[in-house]
C-alpha positions in Angstrom: -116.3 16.3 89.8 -113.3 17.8 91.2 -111.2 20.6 89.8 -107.4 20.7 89.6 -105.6 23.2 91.7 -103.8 25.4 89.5 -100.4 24.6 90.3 -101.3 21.0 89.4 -102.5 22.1 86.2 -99.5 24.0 85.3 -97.1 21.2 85.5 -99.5 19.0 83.6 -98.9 21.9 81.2 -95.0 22.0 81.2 -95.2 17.6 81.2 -97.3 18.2 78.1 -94.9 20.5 76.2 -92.0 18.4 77.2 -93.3 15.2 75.8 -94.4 17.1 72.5 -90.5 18.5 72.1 -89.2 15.3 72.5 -91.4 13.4 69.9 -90.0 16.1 67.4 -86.5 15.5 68.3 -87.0 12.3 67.2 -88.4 12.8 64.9 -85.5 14.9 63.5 -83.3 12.1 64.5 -84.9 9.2 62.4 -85.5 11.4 59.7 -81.2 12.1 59.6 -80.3 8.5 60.3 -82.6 7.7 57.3 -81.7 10.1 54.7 -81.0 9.4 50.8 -77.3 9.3 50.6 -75.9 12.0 48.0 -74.4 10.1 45.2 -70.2 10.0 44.5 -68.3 11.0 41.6 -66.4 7.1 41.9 -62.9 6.7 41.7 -60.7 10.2 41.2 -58.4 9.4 38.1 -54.9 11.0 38.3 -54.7 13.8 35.3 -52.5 13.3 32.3 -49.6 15.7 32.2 -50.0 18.0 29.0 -47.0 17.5 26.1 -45.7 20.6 25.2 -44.8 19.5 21.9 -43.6 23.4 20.5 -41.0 23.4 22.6 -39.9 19.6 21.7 -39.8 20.8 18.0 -38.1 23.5 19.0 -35.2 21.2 20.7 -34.6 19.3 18.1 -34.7 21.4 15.5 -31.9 23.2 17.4 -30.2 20.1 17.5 -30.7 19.2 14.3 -29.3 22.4 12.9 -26.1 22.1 15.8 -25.1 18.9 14.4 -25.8 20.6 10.3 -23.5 22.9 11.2 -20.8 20.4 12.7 -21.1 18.4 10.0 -20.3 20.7 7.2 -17.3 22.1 9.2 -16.1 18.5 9.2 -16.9 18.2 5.3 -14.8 22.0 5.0 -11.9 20.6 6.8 -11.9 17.6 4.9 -12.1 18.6 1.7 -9.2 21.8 3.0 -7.1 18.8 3.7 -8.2 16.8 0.5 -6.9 20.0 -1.4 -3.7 20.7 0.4 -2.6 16.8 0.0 -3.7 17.1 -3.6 -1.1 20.3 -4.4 1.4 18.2 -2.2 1.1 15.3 -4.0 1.2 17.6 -7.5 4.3 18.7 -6.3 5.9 15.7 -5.6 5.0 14.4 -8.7 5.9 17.5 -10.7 9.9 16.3 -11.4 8.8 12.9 -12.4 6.3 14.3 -14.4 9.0 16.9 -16.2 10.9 13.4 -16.7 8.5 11.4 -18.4 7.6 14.1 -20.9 11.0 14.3 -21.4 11.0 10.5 -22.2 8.1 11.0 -24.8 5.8 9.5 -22.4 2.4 11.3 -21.7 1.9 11.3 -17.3 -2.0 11.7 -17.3 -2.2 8.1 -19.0 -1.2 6.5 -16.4 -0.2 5.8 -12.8 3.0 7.1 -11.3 4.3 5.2 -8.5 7.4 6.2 -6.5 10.4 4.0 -4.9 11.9 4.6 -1.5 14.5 7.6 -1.6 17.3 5.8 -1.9 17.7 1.8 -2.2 20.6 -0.6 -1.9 20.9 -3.7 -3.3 24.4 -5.8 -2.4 25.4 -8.8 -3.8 27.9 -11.6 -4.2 27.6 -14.8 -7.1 28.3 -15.8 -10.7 25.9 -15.0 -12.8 23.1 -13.8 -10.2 20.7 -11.5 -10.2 19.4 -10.0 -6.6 16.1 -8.0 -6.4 14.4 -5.2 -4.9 10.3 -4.8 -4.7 9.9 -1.5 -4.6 6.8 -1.8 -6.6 4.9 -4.9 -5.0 1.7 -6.3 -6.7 2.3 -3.7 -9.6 1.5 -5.2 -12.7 2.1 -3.2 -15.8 2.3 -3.7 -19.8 3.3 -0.4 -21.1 6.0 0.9 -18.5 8.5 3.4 -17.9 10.8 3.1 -15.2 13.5 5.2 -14.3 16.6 5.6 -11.9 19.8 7.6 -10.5 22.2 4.8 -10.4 25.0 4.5 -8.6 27.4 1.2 -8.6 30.1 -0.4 -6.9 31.5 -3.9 -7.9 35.2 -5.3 -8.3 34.8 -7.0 -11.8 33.6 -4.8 -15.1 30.5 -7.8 -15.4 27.7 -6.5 -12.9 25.8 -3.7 -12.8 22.5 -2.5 -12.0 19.2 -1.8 -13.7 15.4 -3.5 -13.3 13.6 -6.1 -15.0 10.0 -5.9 -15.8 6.9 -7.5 -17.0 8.2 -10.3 -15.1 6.1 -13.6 -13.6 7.6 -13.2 -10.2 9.6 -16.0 -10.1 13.0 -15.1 -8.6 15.1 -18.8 -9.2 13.8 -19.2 -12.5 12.1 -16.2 -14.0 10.2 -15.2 -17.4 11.0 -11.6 -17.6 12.8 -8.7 -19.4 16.2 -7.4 -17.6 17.7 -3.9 -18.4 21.3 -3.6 -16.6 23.6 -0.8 -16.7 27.2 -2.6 -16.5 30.9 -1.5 -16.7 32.8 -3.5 -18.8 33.5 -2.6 -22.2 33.7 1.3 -21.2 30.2 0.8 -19.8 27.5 -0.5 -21.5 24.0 -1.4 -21.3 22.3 -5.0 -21.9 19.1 -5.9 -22.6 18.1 -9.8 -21.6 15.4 -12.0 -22.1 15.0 -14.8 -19.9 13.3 -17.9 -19.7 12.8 -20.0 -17.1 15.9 -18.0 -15.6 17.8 -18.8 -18.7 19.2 -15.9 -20.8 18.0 -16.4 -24.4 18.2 -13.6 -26.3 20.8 -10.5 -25.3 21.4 -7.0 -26.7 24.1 -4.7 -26.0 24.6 -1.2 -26.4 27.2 1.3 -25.6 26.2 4.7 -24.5 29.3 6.4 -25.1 28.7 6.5 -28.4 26.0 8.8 -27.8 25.9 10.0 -24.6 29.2 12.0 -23.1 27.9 11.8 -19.5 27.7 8.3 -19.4 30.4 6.8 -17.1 31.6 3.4 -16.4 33.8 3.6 -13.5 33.5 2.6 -9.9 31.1 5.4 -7.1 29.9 7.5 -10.3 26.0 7.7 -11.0 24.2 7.8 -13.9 20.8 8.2 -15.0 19.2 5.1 -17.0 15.1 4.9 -18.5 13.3 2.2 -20.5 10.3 3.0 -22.2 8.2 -0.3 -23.1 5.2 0.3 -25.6 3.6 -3.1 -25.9 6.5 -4.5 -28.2 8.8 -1.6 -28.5 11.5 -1.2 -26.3 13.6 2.4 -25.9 16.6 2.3 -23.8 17.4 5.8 -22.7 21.0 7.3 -20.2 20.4 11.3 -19.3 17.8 11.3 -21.4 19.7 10.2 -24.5 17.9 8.0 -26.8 20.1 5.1 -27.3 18.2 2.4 -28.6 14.8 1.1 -30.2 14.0 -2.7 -30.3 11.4 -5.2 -30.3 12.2 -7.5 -27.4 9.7 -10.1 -28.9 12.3 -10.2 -32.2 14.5 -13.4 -32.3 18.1 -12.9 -31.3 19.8 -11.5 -34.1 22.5 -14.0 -35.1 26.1 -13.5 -33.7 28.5 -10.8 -35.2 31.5 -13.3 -34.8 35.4 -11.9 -35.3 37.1 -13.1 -37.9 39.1 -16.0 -38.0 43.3 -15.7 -37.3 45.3 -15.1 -40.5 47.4 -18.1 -41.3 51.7 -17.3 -41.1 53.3 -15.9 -44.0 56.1 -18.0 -43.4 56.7 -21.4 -43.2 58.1 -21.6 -39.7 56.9 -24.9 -37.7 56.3 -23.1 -34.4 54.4 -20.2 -36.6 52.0 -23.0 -37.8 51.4 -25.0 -35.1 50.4 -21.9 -32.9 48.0 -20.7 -36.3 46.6 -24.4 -36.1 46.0 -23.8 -32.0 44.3 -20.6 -32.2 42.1 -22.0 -35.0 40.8 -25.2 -33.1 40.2 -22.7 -30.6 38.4 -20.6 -33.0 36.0 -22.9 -34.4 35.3 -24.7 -31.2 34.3 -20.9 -30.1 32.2 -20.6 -33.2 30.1 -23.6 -32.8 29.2 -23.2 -29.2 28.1 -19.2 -30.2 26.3 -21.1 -33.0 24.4 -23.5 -31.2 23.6 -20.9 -28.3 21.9 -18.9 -31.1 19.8 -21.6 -32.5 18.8 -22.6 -29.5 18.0 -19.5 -28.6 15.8 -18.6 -31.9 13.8 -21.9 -31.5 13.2 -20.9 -28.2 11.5 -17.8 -29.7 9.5 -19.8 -32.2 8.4 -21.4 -29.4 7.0 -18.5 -28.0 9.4 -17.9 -24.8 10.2 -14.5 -24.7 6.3 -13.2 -25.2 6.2 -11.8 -22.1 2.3 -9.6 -21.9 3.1 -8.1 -18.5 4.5 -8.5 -15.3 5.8 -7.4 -12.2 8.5 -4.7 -12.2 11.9 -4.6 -10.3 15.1 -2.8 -9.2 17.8 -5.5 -9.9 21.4 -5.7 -9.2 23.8 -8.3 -11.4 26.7 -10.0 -10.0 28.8 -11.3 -13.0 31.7 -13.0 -11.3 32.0 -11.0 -8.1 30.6 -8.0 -5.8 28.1 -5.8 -6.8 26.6 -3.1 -4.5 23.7 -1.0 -6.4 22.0 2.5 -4.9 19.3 3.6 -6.4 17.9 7.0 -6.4 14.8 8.9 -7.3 13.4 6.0 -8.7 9.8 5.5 -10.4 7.9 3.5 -12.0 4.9 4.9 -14.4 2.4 2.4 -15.8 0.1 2.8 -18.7 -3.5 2.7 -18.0 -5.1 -0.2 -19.8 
């Protein structure tokens, strides 16, 4: 057999160890192309933002306590103003107050309501009446109303006053009338009227009692009715002038006596005496038969008048009639 040369043998050698590096690098290679994948964590989840719920407690509790203190600053101002309108309105009442005491009539027990300053009521008829609702929807049983009245009118028959527990019907009314007038030296009549009929009427003169009173034209005076379920006081200044049940049936007729027959026997003398007489008698029976119409009416009931609406009135007898009425007021019992 042959031997190699040496230089053949050496690059068998370096063939050899080639061949034997490159079966391990491919080794390597399958071995990394075949490799157990490492396993994932899956889907990444976006993290939830932390509440810091200390400092939202905190917030509104500061609010809370912002708006507590607003709120009873509000309620201090309100009830500041509540106060100061309460001593305003004690002060404005305090003279009408004064006036009902001095009318006998206790204020707490019941509701004072005021009229505009000053109110004028004008006026032209026979026989009308024209009103003022100074007081509208007031309905009252036990009243007192007062005024500063000042009047104006050509003729002694009108005047001014109010009429109360009326039923609102202005053409043809149930209701009491009070009116301050100036014939006779000034007077003051009380009416009942039904169905606008006048059916049972009082007079009274205030000069009798009351020095102030005045009856002529531009001078004021100051007139007051008191009702108390059925009893009526009619007061001027602050006078007292008269007590009466307007219920009562007309009192009958105070009539003047007949005319003296002549003491001589003159014709003319006799004939006139005979004239006046018809007249007299004629008079008579009509005053007669107004009053017992009148006093059936009562027995009928007309002239129970419960309550009612109350009124600033002006009366126009046979002429003009201009009425201003000041500082007036209207108190009403409470039921």
């Amino acid at each position: 057999m042959k031997s190699l040369s040496p230089s053949l043998t050496k690059w068998r050698f370096l063939c050899l160890t080639m061949l034997t590096l490159l079966a391990c690098s491919t080794v390597d290679l399958l071995t990394q192309r075949t490799a157990t994948p490492e396993p994932t964590l899956g889907v990444t989840e976006t993290p939830t933002a932390t509440v810091d719920f200390v400092a939202q407690t905190a917030t509104a509790q500061e609010t809370q306590a912002a708006q507590d203190a607003q709120a009873t600053q509000v309620a201090a101002q309100q009830t500041q103003q509540a106060e100061e309108a309460l001593r305003a309105t004690k002060v404005a009442l305090e003279p009408y107050e004064i006036a009902l005491s001095g009318l006998g009539v206790v204020p707490s027990e019941g509701q004072i309501y005021l009229a505009d300053s000053s109110v004028t009521l004008q006026g032209s008829g026979f026989q009308k009446y024209f009103y003022a609702d100074q007081f509208p929807g007031i309905v009252g049983r036990n009243i007192a109303i007062q005024a500063e009245i000042q009047w104006n009118s050509r003729f002694g028959d009108a005047g001014c006053g109010f009429a109360f527990r009326s039923n609102g019907d202005l053409d043809k009314p149930n209701q009491y009338a009070l009116i301050a007038m100036r014939a006779f030296g000034g007077h003051v009549a009380f009416e009942v009227h039904s169905e606008g009929t006048v059916i049972n009427r009082i007079e009274v003169y205030p000069h009798s009692y009351d020095p102030q009173f005045d009856w002529q034209n531009g001078v004021t005076n100051r007139v007051s009715a008191v009702l108390r379920e059925n009893s009526l006081q009619i007061f001027t200044h602050g006078i007292l002038l008269e007590t009466m049940d307007p219920t009562a049936e007309p009192r009958p007729p105070v009539l003047p006596p007949p005319p003296a027959p002549p003491q001589s026997n003159d014709t003319s003398e006799w004939a006139e005496y005979r004239a006046e007489l018809e007249a007299y008698n004629a008079m008579k029976q009509e005053v007669l038969k107004k009053y017992n119409f009148f006093r059936s009416r009562f027995r009928e009931g007309a002239g129970n008048y419960p309550e009612g609406l109350v009124y600033l009135v002006a009366y126009a007898g046979s002429g003009d009639i201009t009425c201003q009425f000041k500082n007036a007021f209207l108190w009403v019992g409470s039921p």
